[in-house]
ROSE-4610 file (N, C-alpha, C; in Angstrom, 1 decimal, always signed):
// ROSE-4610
residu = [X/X/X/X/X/X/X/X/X/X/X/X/X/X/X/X/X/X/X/X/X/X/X/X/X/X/X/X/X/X/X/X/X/X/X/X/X/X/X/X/X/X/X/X/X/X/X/X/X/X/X/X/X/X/X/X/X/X/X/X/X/X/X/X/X/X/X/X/X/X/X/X/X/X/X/X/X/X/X/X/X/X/X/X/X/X/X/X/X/X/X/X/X/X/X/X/X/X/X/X/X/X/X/X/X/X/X/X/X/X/X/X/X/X/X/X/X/X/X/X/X/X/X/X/X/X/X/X/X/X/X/X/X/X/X/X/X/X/X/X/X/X/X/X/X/X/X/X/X/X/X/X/X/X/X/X/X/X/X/X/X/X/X/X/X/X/X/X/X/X/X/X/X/X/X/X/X/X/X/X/X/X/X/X/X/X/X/X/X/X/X/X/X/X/X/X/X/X/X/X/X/X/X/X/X/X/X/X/X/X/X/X/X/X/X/X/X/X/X/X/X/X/X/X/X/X/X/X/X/X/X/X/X/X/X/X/X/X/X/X/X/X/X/X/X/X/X/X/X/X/X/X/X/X/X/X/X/X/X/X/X/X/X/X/X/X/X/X/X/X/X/X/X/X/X/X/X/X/X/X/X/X/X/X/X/X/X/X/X/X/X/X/X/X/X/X/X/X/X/X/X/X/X/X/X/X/X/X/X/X/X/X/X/X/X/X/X/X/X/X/X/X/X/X/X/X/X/X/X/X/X/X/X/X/X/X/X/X/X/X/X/X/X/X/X/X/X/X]
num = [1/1/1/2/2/2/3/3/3/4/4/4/5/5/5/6/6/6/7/7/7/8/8/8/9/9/9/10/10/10/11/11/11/12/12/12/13/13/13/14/14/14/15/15/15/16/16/16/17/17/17/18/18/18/19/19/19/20/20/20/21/21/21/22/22/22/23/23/23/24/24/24/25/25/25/26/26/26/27/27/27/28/28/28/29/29/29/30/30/30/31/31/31/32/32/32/33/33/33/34/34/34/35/35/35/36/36/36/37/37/37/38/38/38/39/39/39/40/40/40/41/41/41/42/42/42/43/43/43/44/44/44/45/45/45/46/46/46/47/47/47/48/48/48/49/49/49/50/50/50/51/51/51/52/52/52/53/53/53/54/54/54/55/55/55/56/56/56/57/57/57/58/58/58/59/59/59/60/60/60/61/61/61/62/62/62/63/63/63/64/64/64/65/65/65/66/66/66/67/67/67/68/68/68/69/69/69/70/70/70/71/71/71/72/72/72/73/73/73/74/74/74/75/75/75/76/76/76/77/77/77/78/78/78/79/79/79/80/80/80/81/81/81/82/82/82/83/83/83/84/84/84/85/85/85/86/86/86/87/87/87/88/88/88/89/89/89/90/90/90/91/91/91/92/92/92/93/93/93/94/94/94/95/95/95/96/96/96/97/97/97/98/98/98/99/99/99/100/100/100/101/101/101/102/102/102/103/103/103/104/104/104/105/105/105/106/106/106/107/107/107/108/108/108/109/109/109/110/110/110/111/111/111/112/112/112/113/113/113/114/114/114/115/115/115/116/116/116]
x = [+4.2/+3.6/+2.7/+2.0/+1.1/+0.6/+0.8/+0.8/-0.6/-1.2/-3.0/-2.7/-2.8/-2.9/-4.4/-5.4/-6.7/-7.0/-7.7/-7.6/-9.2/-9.8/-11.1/-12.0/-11.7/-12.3/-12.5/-13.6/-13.2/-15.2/-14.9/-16.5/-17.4/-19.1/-20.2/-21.1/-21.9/-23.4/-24.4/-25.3/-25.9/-26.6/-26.9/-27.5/-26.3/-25.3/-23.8/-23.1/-21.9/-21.5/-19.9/-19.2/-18.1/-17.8/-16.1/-15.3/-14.5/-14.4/-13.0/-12.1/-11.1/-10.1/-8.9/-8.4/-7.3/-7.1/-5.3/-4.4/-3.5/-3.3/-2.9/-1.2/-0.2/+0.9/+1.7/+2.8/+3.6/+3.3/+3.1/+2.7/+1.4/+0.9/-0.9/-1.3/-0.6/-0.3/-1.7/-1.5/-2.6/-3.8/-3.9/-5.3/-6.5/-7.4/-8.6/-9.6/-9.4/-10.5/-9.8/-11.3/-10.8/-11.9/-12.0/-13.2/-12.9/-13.9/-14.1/-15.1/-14.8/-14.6/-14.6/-15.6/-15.1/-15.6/-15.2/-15.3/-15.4/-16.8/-17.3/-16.8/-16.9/-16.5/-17.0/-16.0/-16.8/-17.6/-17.4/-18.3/-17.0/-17.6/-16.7/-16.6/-15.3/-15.2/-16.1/-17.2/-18.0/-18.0/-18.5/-17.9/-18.6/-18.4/-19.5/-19.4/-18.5/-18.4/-17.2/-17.4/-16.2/-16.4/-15.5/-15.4/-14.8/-14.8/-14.0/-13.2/-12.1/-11.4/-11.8/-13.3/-13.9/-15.0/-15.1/-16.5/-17.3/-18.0/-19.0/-18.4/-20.0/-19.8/-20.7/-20.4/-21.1/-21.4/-22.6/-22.4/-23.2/-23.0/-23.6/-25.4/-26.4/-27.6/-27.6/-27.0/-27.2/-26.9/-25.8/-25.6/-26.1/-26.4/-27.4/-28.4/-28.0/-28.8/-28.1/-27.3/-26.5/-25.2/-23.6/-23.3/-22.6/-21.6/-21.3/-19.5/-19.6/-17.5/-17.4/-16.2/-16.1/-13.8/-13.8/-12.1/-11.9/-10.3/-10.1/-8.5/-8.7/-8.0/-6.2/-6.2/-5.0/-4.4/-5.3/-4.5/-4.5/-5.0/-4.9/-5.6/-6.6/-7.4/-8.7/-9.4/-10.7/-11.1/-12.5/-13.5/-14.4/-15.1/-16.4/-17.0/-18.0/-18.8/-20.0/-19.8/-20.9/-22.0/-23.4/-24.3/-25.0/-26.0/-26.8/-26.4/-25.2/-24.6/-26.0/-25.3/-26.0/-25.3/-25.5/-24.4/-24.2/-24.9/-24.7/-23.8/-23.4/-22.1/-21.0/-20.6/-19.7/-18.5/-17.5/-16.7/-15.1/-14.3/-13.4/-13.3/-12.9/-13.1/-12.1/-11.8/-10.5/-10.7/-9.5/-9.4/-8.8/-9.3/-9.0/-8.5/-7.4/-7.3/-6.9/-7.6/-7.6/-6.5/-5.7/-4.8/-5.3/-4.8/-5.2/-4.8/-3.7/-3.4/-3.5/-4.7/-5.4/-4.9/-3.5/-3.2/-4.2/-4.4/-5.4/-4.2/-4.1/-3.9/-4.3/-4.3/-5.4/-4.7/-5.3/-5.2/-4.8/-4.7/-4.5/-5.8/-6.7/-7.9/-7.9/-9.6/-9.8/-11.2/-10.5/-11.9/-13.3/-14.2/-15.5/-16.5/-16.7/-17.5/-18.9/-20.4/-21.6/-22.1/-22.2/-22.7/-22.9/-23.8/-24.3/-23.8]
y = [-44.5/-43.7/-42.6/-42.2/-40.9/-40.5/-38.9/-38.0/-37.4/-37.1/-36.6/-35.4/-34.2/-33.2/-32.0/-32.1/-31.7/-30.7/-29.7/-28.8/-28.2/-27.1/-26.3/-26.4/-27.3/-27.4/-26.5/-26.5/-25.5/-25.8/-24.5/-24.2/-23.6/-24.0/-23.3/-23.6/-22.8/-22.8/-24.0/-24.7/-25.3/-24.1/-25.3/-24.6/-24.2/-23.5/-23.8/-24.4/-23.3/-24.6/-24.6/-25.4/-25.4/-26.5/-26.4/-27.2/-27.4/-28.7/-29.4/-29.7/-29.5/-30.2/-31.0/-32.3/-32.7/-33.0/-32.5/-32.4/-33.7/-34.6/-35.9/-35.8/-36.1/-36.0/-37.1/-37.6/-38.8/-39.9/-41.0/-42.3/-42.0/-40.6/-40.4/-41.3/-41.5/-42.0/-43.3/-43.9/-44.8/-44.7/-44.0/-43.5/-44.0/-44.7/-45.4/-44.6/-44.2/-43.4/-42.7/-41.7/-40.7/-40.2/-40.0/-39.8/-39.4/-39.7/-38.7/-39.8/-39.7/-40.7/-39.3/-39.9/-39.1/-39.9/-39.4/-40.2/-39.0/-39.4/-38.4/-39.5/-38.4/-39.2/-40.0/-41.8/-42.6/-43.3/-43.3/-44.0/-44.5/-45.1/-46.1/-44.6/-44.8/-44.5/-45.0/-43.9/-43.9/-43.3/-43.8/-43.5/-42.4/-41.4/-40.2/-39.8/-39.9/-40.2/-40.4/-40.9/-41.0/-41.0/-40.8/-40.8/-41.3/-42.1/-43.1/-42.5/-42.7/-42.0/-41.8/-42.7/-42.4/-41.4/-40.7/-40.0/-40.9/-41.9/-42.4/-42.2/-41.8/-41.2/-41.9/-42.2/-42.1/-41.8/-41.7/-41.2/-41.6/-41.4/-41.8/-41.7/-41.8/-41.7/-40.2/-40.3/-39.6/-38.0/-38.1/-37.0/-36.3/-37.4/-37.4/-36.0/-35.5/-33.8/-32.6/-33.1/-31.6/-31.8/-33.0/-33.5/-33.0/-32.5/-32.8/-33.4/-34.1/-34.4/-34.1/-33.7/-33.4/-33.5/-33.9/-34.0/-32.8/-32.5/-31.5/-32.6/-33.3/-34.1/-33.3/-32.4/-31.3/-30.8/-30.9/-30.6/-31.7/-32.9/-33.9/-33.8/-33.1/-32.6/-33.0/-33.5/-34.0/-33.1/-32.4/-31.8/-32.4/-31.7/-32.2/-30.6/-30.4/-29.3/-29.7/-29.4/-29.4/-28.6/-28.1/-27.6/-28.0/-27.2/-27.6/-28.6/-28.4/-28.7/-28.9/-30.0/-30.0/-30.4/-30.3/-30.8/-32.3/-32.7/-34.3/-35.0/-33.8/-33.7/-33.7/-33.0/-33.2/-34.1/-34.3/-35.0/-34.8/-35.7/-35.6/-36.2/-35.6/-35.7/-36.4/-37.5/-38.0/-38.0/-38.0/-38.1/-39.5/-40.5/-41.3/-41.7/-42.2/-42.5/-44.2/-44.7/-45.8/-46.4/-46.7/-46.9/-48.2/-48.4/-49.6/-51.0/-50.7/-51.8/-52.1/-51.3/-51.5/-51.2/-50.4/-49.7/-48.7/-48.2/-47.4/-46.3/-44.7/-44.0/-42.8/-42.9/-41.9/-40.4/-39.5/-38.1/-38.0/-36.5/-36.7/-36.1/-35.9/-35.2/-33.8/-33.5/-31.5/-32.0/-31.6/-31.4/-30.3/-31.0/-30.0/-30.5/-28.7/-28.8/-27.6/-28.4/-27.7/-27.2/-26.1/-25.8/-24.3/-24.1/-22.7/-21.8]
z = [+79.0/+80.1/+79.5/+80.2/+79.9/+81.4/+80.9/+82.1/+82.1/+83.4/+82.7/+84.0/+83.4/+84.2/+84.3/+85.5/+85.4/+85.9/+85.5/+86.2/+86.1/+86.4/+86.4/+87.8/+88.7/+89.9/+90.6/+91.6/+92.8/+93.4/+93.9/+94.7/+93.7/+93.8/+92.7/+93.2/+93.1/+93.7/+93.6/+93.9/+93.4/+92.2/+91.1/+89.9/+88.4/+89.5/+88.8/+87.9/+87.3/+86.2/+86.3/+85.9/+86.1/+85.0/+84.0/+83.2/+83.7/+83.6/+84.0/+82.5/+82.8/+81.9/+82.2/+80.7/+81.2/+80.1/+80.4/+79.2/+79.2/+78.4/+78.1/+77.9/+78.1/+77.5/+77.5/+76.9/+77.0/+75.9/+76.0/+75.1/+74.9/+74.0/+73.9/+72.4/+71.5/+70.7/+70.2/+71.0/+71.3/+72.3/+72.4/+73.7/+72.6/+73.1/+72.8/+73.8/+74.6/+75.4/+76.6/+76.4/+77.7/+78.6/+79.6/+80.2/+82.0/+82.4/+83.6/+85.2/+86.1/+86.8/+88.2/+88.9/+90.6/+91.8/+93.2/+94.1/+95.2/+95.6/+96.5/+98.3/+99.5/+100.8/+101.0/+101.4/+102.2/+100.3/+99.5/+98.3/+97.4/+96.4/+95.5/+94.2/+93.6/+92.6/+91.3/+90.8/+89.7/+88.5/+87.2/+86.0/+85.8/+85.5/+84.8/+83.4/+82.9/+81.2/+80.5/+79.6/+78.6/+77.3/+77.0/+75.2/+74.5/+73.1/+72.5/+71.4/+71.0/+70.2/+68.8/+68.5/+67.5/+67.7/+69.2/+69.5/+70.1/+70.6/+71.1/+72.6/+73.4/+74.2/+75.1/+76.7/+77.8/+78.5/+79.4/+80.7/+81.5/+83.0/+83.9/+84.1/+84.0/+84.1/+85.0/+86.1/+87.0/+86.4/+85.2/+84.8/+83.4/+83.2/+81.7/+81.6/+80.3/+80.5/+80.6/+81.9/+82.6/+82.5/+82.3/+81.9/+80.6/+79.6/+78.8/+78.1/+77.8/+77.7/+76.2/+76.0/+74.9/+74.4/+73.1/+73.2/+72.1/+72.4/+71.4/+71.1/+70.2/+69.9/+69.1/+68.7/+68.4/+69.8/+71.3/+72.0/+73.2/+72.7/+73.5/+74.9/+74.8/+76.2/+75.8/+76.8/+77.3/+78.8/+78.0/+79.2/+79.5/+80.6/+81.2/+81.2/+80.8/+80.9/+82.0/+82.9/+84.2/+84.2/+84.1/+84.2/+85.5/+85.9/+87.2/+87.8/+88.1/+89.0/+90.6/+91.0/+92.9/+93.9/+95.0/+96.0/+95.9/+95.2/+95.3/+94.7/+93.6/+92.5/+93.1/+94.1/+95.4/+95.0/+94.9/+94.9/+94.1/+94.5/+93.5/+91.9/+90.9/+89.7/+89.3/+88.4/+88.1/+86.7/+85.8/+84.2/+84.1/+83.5/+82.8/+81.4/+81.1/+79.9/+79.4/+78.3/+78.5/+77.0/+76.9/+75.9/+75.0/+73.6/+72.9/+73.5/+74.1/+74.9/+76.4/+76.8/+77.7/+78.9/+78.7/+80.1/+80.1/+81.7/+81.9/+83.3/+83.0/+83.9/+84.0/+85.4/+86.4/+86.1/+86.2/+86.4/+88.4/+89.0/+90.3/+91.3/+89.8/+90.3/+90.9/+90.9/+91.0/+91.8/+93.0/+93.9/+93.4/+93.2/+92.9/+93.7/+94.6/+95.8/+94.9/+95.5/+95.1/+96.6/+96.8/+98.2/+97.6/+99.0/+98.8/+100.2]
């Protein structure tokens, strides 16, 4: 099992920046990737980046630029650095982690609202 606890969310201007973080704990041992995933009202859950436990990294087009994930592998946490931010960014944030053996568990997510 692995526990993903997320935190940095809240309210920011458009233009705004805001970090998320999530701290991994339990069977982290094998974590193959970790990444970031949200779901705005009324829409499907969409990937916005991840990262592979070698470093190779993705991200969503939409966030490409403004956008950055990053792991601090000594404390088992994976960020999202958000820059210009827009209201369209709106949604809940989930942390993913994807294990070698292909279990995959969700974080409980951090609402991040862009309004002025």
């Amino acid at each position: 099992q692995v526990q993903l606890v997320e935190s940095g969310g809240g309210l920011v201007q458009p233009g705004g920046s805001l970090r998320l973080s999530c701290v991994a704990s339990g069977s982290i041992f094998s974590i193959y990737l970790m990444g970031w995933y949200r779901q705005a009202p009324g829409k499907q859950r969409e990937l916005v980046a991840t990262m592979t436990s070698r470093g190779y990294t993705n991200y969503a087009d939409i966030v490409k630029g403004r956008f950055t994930i990053s792991r601090d592998n000594a404390k088992n946490t994976v960020y999202l650095q958000m820059n210009s931010l827009k209201p369209e960014d709106t949604a809940v944030y989930y942390c993913k982690v994807l294990r070698s053996d292909l279990r995959a568990y969700w974080g409980q997510g951090t609402q991040v609202t862009v309004s002025s």
